[in-house]
N, CA, C and O atoms as a Maestro MAE file, in Angstrom:
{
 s_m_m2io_version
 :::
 2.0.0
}

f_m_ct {
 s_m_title
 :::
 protein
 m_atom[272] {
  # First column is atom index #
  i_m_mmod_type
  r_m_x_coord
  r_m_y_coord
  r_m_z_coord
  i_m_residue_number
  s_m_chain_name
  s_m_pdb_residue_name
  s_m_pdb_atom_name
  i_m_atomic_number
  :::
  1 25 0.824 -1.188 0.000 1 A "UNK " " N  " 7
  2 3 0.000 0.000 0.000 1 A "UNK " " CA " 6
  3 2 0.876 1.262 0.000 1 A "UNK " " C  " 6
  4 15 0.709 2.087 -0.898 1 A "UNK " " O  " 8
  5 25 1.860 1.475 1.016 2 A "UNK " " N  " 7
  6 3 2.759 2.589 0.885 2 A "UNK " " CA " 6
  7 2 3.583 2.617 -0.750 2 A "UNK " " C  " 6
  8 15 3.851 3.623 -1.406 2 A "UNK " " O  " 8
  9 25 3.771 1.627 -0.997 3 A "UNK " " N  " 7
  10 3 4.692 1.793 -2.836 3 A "UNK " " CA " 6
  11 2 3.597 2.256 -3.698 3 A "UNK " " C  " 6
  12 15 3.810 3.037 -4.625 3 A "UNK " " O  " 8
  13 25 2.132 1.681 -3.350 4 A "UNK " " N  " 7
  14 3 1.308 2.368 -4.318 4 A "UNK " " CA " 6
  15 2 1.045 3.875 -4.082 4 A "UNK " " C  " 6
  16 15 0.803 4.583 -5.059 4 A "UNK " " O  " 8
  17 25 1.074 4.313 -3.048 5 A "UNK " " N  " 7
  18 3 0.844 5.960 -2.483 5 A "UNK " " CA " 6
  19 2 1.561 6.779 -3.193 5 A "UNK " " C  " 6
  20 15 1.304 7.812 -3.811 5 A "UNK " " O  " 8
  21 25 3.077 5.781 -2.901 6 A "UNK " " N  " 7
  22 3 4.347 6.747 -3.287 6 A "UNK " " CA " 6
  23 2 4.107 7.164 -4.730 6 A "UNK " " C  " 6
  24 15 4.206 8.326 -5.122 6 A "UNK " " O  " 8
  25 25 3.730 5.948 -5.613 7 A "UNK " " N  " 7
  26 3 3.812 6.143 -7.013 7 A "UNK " " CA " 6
  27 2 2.570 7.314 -7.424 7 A "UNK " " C  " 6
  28 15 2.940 8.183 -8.214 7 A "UNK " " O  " 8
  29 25 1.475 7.368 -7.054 8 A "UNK " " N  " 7
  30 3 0.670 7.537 -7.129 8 A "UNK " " CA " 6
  31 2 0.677 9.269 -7.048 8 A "UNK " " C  " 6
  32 15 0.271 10.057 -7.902 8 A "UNK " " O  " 8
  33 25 1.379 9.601 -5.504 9 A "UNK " " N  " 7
  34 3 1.742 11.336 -5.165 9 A "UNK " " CA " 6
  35 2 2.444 11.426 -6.139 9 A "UNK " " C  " 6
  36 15 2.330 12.382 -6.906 9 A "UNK " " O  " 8
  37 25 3.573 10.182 -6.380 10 A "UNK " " N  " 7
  38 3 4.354 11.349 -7.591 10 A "UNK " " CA " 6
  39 2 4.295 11.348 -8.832 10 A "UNK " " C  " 6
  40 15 5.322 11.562 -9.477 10 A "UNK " " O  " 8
  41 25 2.826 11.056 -9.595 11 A "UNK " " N  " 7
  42 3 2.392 11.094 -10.551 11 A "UNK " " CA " 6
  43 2 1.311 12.548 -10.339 11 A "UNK " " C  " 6
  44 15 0.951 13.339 -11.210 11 A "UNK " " O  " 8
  45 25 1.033 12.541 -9.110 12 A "UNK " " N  " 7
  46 3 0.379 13.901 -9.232 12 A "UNK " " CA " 6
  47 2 0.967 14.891 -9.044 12 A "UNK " " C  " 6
  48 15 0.528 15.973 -9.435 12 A "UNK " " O  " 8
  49 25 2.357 14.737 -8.257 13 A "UNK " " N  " 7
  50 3 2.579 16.238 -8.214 13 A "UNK " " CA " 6
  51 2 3.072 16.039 -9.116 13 A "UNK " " C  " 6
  52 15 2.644 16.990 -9.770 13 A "UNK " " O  " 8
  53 25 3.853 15.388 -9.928 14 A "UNK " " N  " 7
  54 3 4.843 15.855 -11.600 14 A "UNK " " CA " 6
  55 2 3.428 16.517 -11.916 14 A "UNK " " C  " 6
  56 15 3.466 17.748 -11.907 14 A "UNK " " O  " 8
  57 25 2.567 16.123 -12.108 15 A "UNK " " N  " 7
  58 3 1.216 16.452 -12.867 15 A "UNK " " CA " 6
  59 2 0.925 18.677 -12.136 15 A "UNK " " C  " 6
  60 15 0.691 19.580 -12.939 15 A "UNK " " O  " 8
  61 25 0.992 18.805 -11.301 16 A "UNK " " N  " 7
  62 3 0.711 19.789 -10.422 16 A "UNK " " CA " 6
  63 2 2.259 20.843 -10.631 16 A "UNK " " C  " 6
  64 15 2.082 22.053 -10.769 16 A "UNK " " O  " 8
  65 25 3.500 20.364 -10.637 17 A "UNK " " N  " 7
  66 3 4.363 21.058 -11.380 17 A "UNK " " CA " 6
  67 2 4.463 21.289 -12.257 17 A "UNK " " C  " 6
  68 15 5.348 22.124 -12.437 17 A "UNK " " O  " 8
  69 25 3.764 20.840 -13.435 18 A "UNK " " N  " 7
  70 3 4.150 21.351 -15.002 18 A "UNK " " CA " 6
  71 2 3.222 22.216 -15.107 18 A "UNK " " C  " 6
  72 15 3.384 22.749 -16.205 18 A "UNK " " O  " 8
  73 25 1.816 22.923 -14.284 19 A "UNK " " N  " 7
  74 3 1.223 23.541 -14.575 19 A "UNK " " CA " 6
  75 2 1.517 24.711 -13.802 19 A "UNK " " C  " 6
  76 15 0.586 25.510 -13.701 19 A "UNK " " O  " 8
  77 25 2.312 24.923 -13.381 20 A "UNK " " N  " 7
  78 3 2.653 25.722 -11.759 20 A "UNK " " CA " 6
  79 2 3.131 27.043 -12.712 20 A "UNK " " C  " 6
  80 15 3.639 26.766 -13.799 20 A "UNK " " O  " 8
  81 25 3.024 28.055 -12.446 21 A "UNK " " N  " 7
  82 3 3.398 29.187 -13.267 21 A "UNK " " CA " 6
  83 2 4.372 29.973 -12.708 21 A "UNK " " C  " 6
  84 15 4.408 31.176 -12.970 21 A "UNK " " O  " 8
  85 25 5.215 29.425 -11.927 22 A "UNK " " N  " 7
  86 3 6.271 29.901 -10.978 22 A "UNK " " CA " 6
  87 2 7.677 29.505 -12.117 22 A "UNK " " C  " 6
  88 15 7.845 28.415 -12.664 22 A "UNK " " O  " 8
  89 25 8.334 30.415 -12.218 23 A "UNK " " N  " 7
  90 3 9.406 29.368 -12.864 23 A "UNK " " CA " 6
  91 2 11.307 29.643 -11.912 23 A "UNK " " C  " 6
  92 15 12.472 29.553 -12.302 23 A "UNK " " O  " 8
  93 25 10.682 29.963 -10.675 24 A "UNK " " N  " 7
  94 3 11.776 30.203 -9.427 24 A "UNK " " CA " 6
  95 2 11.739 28.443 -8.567 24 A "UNK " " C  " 6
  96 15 11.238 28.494 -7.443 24 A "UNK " " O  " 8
  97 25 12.064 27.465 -8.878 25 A "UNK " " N  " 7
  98 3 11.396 26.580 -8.526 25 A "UNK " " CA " 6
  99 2 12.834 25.258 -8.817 25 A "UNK " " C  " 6
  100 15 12.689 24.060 -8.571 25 A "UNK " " O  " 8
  101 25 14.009 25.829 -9.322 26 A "UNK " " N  " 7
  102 3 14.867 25.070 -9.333 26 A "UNK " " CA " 6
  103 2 14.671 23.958 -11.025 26 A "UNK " " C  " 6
  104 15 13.641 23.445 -11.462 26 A "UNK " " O  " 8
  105 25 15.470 23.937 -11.351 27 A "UNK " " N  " 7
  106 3 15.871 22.785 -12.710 27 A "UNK " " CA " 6
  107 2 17.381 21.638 -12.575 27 A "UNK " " C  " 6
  108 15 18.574 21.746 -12.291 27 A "UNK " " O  " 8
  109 25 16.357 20.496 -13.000 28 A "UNK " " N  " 7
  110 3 16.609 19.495 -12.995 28 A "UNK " " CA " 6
  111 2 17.415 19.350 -14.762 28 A "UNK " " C  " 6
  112 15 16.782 20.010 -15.586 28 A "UNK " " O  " 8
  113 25 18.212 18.870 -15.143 29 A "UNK " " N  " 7
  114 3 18.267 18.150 -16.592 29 A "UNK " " CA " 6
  115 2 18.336 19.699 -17.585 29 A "UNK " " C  " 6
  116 15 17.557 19.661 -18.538 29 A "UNK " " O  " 8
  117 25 18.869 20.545 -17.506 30 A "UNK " " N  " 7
  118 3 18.697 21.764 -18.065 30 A "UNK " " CA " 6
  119 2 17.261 21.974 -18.658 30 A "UNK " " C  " 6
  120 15 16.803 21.975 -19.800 30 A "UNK " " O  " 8
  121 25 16.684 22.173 -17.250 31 A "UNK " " N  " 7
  122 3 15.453 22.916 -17.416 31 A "UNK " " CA " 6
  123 2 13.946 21.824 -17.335 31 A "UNK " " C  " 6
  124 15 12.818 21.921 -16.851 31 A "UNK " " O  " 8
  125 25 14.774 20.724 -18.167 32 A "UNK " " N  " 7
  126 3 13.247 19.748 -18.195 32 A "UNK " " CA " 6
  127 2 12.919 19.645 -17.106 32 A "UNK " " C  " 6
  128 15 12.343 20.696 -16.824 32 A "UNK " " O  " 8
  129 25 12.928 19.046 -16.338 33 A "UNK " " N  " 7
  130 3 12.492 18.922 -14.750 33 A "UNK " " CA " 6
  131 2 12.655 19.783 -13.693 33 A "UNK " " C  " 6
  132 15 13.833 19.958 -13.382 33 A "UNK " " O  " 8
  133 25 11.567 20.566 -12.833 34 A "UNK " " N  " 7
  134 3 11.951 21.130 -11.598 34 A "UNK " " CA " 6
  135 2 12.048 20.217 -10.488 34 A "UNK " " C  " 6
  136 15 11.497 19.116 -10.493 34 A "UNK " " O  " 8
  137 25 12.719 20.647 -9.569 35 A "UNK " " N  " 7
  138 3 12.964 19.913 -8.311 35 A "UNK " " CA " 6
  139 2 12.413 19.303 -8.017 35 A "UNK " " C  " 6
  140 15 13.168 18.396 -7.668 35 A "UNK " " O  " 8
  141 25 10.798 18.803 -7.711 36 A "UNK " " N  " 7
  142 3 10.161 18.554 -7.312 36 A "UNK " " CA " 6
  143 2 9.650 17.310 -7.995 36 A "UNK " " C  " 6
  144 15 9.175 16.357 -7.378 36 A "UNK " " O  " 8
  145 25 9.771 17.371 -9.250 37 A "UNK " " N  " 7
  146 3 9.775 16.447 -10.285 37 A "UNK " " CA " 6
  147 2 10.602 15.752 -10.217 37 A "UNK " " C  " 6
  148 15 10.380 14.541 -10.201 37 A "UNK " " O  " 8
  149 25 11.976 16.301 -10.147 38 A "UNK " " N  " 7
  150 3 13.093 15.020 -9.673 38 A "UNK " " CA " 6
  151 2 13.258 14.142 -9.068 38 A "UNK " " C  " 6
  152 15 13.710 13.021 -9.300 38 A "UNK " " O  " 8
  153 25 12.664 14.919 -7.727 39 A "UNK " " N  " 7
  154 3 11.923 14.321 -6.417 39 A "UNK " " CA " 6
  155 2 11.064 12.874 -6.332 39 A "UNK " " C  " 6
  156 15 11.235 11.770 -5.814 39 A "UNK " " O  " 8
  157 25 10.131 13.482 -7.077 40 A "UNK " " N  " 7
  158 3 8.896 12.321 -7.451 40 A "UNK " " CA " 6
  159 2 9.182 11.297 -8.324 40 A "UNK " " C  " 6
  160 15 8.580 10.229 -8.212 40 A "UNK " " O  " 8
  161 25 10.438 11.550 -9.614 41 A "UNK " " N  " 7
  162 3 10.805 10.483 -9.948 41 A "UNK " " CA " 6
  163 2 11.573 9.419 -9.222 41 A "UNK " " C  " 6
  164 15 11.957 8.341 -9.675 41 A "UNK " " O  " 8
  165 25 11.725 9.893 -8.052 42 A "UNK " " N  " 7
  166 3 12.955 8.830 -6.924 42 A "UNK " " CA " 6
  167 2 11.742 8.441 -6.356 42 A "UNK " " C  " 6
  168 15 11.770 7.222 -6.189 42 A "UNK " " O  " 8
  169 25 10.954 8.810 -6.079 43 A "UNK " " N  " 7
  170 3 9.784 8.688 -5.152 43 A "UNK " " CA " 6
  171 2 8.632 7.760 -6.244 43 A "UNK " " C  " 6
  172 15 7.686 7.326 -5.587 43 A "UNK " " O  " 8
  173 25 8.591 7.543 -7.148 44 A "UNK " " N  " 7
  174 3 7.809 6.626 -7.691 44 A "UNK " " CA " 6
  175 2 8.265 5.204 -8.290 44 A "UNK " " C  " 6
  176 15 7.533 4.273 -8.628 44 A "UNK " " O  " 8
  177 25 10.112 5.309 -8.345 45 A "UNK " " N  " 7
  178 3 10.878 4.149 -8.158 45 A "UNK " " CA " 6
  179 2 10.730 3.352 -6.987 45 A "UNK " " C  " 6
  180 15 10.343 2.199 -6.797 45 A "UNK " " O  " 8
  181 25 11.258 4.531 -6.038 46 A "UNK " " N  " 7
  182 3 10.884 3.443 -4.599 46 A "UNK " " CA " 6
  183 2 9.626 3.101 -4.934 46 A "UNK " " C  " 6
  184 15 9.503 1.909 -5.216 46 A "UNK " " O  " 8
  185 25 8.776 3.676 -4.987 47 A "UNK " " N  " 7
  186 3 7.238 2.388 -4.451 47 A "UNK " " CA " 6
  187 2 7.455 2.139 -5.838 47 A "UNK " " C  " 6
  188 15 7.369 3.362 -5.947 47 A "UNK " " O  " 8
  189 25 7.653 1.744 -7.008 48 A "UNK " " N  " 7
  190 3 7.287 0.476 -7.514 48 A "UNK " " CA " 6
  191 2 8.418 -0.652 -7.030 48 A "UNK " " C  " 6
  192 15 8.086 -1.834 -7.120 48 A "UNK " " O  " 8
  193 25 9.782 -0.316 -6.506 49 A "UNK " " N  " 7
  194 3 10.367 -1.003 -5.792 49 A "UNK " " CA " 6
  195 2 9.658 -1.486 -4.570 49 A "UNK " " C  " 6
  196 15 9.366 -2.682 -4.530 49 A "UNK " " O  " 8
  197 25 9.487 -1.066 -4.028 50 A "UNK " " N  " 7
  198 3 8.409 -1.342 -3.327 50 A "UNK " " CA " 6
  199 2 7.196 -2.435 -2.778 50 A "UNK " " C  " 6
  200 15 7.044 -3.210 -1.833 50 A "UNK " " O  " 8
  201 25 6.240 -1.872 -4.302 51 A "UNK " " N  " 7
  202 3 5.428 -3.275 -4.863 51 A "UNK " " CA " 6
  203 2 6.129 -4.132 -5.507 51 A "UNK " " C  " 6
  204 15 5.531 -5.202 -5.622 51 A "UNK " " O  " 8
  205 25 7.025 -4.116 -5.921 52 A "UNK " " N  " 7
  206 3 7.590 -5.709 -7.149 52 A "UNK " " CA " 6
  207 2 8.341 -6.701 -5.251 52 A "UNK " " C  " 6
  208 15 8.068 -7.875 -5.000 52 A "UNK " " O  " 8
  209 25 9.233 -5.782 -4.287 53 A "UNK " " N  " 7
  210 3 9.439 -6.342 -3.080 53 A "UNK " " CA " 6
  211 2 7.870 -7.250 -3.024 53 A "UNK " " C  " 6
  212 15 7.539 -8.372 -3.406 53 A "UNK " " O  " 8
  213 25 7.353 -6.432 -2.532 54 A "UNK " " N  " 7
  214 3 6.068 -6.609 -1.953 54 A "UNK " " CA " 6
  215 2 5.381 -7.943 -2.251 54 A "UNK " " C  " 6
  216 15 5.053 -8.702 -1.339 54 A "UNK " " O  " 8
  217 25 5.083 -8.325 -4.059 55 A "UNK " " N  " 7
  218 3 4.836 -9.334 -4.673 55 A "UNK " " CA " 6
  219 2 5.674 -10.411 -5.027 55 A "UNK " " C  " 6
  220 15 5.065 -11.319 -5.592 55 A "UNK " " O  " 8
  221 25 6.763 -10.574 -4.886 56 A "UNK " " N  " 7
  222 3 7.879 -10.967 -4.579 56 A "UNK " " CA " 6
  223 2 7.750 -12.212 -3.307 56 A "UNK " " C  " 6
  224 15 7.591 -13.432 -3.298 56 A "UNK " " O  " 8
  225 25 7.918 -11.125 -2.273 57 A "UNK " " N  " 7
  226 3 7.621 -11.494 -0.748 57 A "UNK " " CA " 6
  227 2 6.006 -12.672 -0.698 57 A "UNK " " C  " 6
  228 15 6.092 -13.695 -0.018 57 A "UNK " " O  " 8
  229 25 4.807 -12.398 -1.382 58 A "UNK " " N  " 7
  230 3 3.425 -12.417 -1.067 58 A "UNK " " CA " 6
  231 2 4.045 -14.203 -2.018 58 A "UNK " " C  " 6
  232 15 4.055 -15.264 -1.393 58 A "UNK " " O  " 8
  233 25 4.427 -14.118 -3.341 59 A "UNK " " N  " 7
  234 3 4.465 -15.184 -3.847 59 A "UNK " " CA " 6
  235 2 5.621 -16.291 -2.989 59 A "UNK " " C  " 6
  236 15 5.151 -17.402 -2.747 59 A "UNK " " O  " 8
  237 25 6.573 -16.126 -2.690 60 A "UNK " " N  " 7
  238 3 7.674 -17.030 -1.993 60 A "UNK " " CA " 6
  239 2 6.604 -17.527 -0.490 60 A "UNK " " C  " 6
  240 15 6.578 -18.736 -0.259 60 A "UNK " " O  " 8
  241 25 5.823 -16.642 0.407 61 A "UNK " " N  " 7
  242 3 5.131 -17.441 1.181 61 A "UNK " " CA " 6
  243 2 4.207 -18.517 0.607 61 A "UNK " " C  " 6
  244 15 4.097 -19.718 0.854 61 A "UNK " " O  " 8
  245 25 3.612 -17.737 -0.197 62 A "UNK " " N  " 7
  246 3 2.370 -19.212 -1.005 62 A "UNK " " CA " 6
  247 2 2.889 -19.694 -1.524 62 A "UNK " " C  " 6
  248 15 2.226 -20.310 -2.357 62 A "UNK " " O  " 8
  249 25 4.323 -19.920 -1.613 63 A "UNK " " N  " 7
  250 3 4.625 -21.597 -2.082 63 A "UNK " " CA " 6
  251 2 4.896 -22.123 -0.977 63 A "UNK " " C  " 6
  252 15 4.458 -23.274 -0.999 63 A "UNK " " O  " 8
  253 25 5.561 -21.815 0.322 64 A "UNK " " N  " 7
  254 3 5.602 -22.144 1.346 64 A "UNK " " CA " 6
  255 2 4.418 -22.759 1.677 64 A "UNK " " C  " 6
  256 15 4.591 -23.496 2.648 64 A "UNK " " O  " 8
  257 25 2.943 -22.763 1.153 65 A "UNK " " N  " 7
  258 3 2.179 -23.170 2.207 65 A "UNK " " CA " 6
  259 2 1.920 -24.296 1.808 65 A "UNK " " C  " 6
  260 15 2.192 -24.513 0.627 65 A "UNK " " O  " 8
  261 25 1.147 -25.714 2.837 66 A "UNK " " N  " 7
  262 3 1.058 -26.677 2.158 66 A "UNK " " CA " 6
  263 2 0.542 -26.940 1.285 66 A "UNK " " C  " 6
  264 15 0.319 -25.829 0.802 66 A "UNK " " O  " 8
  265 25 0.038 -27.799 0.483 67 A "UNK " " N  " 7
  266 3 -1.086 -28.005 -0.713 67 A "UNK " " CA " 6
  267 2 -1.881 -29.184 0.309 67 A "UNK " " C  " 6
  268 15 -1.336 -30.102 0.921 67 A "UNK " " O  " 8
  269 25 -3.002 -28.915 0.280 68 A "UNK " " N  " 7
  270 3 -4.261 -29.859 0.585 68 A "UNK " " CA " 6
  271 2 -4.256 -31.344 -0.181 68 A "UNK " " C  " 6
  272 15 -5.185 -32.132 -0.004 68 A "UNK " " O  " 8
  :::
 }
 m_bond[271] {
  # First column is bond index #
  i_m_from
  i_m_to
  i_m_order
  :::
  1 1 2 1
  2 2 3 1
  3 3 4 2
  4 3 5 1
  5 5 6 1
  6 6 7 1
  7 7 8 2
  8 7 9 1
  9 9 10 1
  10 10 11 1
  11 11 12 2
  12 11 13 1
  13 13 14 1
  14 14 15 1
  15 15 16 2
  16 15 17 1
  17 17 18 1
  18 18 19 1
  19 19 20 2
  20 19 21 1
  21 21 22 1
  22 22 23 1
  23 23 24 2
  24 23 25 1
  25 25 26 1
  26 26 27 1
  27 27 28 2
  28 27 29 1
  29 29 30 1
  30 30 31 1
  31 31 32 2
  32 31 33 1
  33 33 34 1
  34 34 35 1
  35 35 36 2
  36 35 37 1
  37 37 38 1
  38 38 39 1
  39 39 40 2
  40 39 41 1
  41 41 42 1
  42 42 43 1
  43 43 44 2
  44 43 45 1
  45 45 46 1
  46 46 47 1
  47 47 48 2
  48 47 49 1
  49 49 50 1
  50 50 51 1
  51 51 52 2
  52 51 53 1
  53 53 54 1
  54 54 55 1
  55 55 56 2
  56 55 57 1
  57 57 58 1
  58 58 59 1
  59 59 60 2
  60 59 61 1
  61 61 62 1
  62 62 63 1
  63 63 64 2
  64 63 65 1
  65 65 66 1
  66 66 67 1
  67 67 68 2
  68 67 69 1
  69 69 70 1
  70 70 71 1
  71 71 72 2
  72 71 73 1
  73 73 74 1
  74 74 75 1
  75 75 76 2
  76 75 77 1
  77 77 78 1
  78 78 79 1
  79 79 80 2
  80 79 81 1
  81 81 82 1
  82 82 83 1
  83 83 84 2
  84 83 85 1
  85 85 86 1
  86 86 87 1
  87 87 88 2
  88 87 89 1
  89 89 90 1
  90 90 91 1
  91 91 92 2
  92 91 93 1
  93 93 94 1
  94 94 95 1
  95 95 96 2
  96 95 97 1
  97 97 98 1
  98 98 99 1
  99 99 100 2
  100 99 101 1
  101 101 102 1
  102 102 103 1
  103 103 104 2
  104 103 105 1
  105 105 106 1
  106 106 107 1
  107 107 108 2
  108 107 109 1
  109 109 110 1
  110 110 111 1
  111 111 112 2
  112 111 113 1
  113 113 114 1
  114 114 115 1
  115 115 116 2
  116 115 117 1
  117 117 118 1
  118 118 119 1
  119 119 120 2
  120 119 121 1
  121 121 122 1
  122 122 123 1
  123 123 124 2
  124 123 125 1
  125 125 126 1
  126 126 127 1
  127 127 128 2
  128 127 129 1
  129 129 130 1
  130 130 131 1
  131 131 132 2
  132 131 133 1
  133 133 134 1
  134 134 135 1
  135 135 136 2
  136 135 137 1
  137 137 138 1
  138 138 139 1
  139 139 140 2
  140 139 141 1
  141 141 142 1
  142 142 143 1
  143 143 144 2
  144 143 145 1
  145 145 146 1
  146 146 147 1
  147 147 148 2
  148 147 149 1
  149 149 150 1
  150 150 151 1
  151 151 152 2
  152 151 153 1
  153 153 154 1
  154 154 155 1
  155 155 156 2
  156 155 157 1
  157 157 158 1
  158 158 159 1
  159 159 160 2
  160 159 161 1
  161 161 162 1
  162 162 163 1
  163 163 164 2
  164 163 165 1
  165 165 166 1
  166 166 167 1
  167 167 168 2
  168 167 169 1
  169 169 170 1
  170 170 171 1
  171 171 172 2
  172 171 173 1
  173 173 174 1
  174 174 175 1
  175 175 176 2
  176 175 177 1
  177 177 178 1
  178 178 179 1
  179 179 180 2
  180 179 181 1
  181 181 182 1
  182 182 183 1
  183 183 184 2
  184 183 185 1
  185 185 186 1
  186 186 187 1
  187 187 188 2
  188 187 189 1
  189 189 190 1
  190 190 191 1
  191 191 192 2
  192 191 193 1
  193 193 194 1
  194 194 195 1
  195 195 196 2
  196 195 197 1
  197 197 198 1
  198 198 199 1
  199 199 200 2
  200 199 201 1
  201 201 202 1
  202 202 203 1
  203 203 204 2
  204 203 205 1
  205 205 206 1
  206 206 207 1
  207 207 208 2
  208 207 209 1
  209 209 210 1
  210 210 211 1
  211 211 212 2
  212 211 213 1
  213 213 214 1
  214 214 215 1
  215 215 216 2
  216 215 217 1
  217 217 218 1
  218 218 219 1
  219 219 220 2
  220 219 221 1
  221 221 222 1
  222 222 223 1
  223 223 224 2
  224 223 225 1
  225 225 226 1
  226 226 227 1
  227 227 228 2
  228 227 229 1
  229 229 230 1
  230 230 231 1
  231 231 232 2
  232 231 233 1
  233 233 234 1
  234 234 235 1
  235 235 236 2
  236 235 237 1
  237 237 238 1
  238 238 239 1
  239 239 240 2
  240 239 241 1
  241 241 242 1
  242 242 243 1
  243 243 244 2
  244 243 245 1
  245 245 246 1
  246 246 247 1
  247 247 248 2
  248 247 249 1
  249 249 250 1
  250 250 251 1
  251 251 252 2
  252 251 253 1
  253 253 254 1
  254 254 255 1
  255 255 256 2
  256 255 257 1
  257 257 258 1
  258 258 259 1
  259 259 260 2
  260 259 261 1
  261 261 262 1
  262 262 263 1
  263 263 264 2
  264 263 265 1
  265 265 266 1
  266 266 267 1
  267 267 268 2
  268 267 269 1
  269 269 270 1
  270 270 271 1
  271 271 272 2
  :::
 }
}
């Protein structure tokens, strides 16, 4: 649940920075990205790192369990 959040905020704020009409706001990549965007791209790695952990983890127990 937290890897999906993560991905999720930082699909909205990239979304909420490109419309922002401020342009005091710091650049990433000469200019393509502001800070914040940079931000959210680390921040939407971790949580899909995150979830792939996550499903990862969920499948190695259910083989662990017995079969009936």
């Amino acid at each position: 649940l937290t890897g999906l959040y993560l991905m999720l905020y930082a699909v909205g704020r990239s979304i909420v920075e490109e419309f922002r009409g401020d342009e005091i706001r710091g650049f990433v990549l000469d200019g393509q990205l502001s800070t914040s965007q940079a931000i959210s791209a680390f921040m939407f790695a971790v949580g899909l790192g995150l979830c792939v952990l996550s499903r990862a983890r969920a499948s190695q127990s259910a083989a662990r369990l017995p079969n009936p």
